[in-house]
Each structure stands twice: as structure tokens, then as C-alpha cells.
N, C-alpha and C positions, 0 to 999 in steps of 0.2 A: 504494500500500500504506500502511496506517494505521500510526504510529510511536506507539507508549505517549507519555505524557508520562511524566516523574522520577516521578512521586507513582506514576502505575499501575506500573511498571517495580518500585518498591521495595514494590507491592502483592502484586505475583504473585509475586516473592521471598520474602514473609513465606507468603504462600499456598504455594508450594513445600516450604515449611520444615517444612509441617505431613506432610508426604507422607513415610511411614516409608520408613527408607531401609534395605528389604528386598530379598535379593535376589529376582528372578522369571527368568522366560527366554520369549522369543518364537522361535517358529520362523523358520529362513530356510532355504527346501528344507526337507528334512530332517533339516533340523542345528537343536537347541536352543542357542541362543545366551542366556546368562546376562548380564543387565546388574542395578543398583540402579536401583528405582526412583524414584527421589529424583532421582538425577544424570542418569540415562538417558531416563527417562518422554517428554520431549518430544521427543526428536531419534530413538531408536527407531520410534513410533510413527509418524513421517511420513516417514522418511527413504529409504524405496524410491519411495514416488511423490515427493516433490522430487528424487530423483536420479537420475532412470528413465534418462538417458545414459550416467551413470554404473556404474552397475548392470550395464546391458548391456555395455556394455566390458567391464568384470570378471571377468564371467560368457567369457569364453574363454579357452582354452586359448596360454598365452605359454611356462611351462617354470620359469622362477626368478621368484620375486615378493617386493621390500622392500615394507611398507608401515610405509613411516615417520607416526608418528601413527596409531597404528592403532586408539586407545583399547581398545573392548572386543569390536574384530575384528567387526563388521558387513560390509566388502568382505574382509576376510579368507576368511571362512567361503565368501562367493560364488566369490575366485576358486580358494581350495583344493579347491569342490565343483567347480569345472571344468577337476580335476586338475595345478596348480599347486602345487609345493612353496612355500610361504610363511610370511616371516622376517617378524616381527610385533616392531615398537619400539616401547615408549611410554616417556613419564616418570612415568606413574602407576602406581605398584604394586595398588591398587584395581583399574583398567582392565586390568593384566595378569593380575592372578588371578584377575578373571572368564573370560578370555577363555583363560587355561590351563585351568579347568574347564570351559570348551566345547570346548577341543581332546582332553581324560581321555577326554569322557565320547564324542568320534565319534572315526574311523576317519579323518581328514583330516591331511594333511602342513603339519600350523601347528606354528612353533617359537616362541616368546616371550619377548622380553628386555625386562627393566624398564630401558632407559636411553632418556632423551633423546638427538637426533641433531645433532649441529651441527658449524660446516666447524672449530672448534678446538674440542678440549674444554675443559670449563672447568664453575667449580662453576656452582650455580643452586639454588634452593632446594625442598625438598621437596613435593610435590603429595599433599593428604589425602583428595582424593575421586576418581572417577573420568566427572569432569563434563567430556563431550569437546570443550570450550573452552579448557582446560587448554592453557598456555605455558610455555615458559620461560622463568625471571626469573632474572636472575643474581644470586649472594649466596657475595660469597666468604668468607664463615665457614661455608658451609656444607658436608654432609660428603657432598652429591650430586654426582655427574660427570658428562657427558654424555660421550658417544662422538664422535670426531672425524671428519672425512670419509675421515681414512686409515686408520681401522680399519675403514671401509666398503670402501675400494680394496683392502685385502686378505684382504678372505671372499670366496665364491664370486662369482662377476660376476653380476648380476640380467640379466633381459630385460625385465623391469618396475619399475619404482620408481615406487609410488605415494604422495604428499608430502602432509600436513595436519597442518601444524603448528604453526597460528593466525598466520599472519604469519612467523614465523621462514623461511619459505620462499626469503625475500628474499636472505636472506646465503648461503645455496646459488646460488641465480641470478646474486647477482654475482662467487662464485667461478669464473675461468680454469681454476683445475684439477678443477674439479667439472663446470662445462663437456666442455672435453678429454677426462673421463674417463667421460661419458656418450655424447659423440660417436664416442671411439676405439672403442667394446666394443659401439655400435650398441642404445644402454641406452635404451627408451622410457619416459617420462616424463609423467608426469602430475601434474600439483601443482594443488591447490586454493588460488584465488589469494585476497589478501585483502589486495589494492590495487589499482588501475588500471593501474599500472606496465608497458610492456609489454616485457616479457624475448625475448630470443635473438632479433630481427628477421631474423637470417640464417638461421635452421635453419626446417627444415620444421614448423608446427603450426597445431594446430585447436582450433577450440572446443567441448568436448562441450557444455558446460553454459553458463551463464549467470558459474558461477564455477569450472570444470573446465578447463583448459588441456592439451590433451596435443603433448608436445614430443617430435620427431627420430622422428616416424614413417615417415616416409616410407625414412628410414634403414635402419631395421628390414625395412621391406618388402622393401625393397632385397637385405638381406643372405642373405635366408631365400630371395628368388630366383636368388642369385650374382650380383646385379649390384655396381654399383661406391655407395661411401658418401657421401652427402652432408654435407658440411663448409663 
């Protein structure tokens, strides 16, 4: 695969710039989904054929769905239309109020919280667009808070948790009680990795993708036929 050099990299950036940053919407199913096209343009446009394992996953029926990083709810919409109730977090307030006006405007069980997710809360600084590269950067004068992992242990228990949070994934996987607390409640997991790193060598997991990792399936499997949990 061709890598830009710096010069074209800072070319298609200034080329980007020129691209109004209006909102539009593409369908998925049924469902109009509202992105800007500025921030969104490239990653909408390709983002079902590069992630056609993903995708599929999605597209079934689990019961509870986190999708931490959800930007402006692209696997949201997929796995709501496949009757899933699903809790939608981002740190971009942009990406959430697109993504609450795709939930107005259908008939789908998407809830919407503007906060970033991480295993301590802590400040980090404000996100002004809703460009789904978008991370968290820590700034403590600033007047942003994320959500802690223990305000995630006590809402409802997901059957899904799906993770893209540009790297930040990392500090989840090396949490013991973030572990514990996906193993104990049989929580299938799916993070989008964005290292080589390979996490949980003991728990059951597969590769959807090339950069899709789904974790403690087999767990899951398990529980929904009444057999015993894998730990």
C-alpha cells in the first residue's frame, strides 16, 4: 500500500479544508445517518466495504450494546437496526448531535452521551469537530471529564461492548478490573486495535478484521447455552 509523503499528507489536508463543512446524510438500511462532510467524507464513504466483518457482526441481534467511540453512530444504526438497544459515547459533541439527529429522526433504541470513556476519569480537552480520529488528550485546566470505568460497572450490564477509541483502548486492556468485569457478566468485546500488542492471551478471541479483535466469545456462547464460563 502507497504511504503519502509529509508534502502530499499536508496537500490533501489543505485540499480537505476547502470541502464545506455541511451537514449531509447517507443511508444505512433504512436509516439516514447525518455526518459533516468535511470530517466525515472519507471514512463514511468506504467504511462498509473496508469493514465488511465488521459490519456483519453488528448486524445481529446481542440485547445491550456500548459502543464506546461511536462518533456519528455508523455500527450504531447497524446494530440498533438489528434490534439492539444501544448506548452510544463519544467525546465529540459534533459527532453526538449528528448522531442524536439520526436517532429524532428513526424509530431505533440509540441513546447518546457526549463523554469520553476511560478506566479513571479525568479532565482532557475539548474536541471541535466531529472527525472520527478524534482522542483523548489530557488537559487539566480543562473543564471536560470523561466517564470512569465505574460509572460503566454501574449502568445496565452490556452483552456487547464495542471499543474505538484511537489507541486509548490500551488502558482498558491493561485494567484487572475491567478484565474481571467483562469476564464475570460474560461481556463480549470487540475493540479496534491500534497496536500490535496482543491482549488477554488467556481468554477466548478472534480476528474479524485485519484491525477488529473480538474478545470472550466463546464465553458468551457458552452462557446463552447454560454451559459453564470461560476464565
Amino acid at each position: 500500500m502507497y504511504t503519502p509523503t509529509n508534502e502530499e499528507t499536508k496537500m490533501i489536508r489543505a485540499i480537505k479544508m476547502l470541502i464545506p463543512p455541511i451537514t449531509v446524510w447517507r443511508k444505512v438500511g433504512a436509516t439516514r445517518v447525518y455526518f459533516n462532510l468535511r470530517d466525515g467524507l472519507d471514512y463514511v464513504r468506504a467504511w462498509k466495504a473496508r469493514e465488511t466483518e465488521v459490519y456483519d457482526f453488528m448486524n445481529q441481534h446481542f440485547g445491550i450494546v456500548y459502543d464506546i467511540g461511536c462518533n456519528i453512530g455508523l455500527y450504531s444504526v447497524v446494530s440498533a437496526q438489528a434490534g439492539n438497544a444501544v448506548f452510544c459515547y463519544d467525546l465529540s459533541e459534533d459527532a453526538c448531535d449528528l448522531l442524536k439527529k439520526t436517532a429524532d429522526k428513526s424509530d431505533l433504541q440509540i441513546s447518546v452521551f457526549n463523554k469520553a470513556i476511560t478506566v479513571v476519569s479525568r479532565r482532557h480537552e475539548p474536541v471541535k469537530n466531529s472527525h472520527p480520529e478524534n482522542r483523548v488528550l489530557d488537559d487539566t485546566d480543562s473543564g471536560c471529564y470523561s466517564l470512569g470505568l465505574s460509572y460503566l460497572m454501574n449502568c445496565v450490564t452490556p452483552n456487547l461492548i464495542k471499543m474505538d477509541i484511537e489507541g486509548g483502548e490500551s488502558e482498558f486492556m491493561d485494567s484487572t478490573v475491567f478484565k474481571h468485569w467483562v469476564l464475570d457478566n460474560n461481556i463480549q468485546l470487540l475493540i479496534e486495535r491500534h497496536s500490535s500488542i496482543e491482549y488477554w492471551p488467556d481468554v477466548y478471541q478472534r480476528k474479524l478484521s485485519k484491525t477488529h479483535t473480538l474478545y470472550n466469545y466463546k464465553s458468551a456462547e457458552r452462557q446463552k447455552e447454560g454451559g459453564e464460563q470461560n476464565i
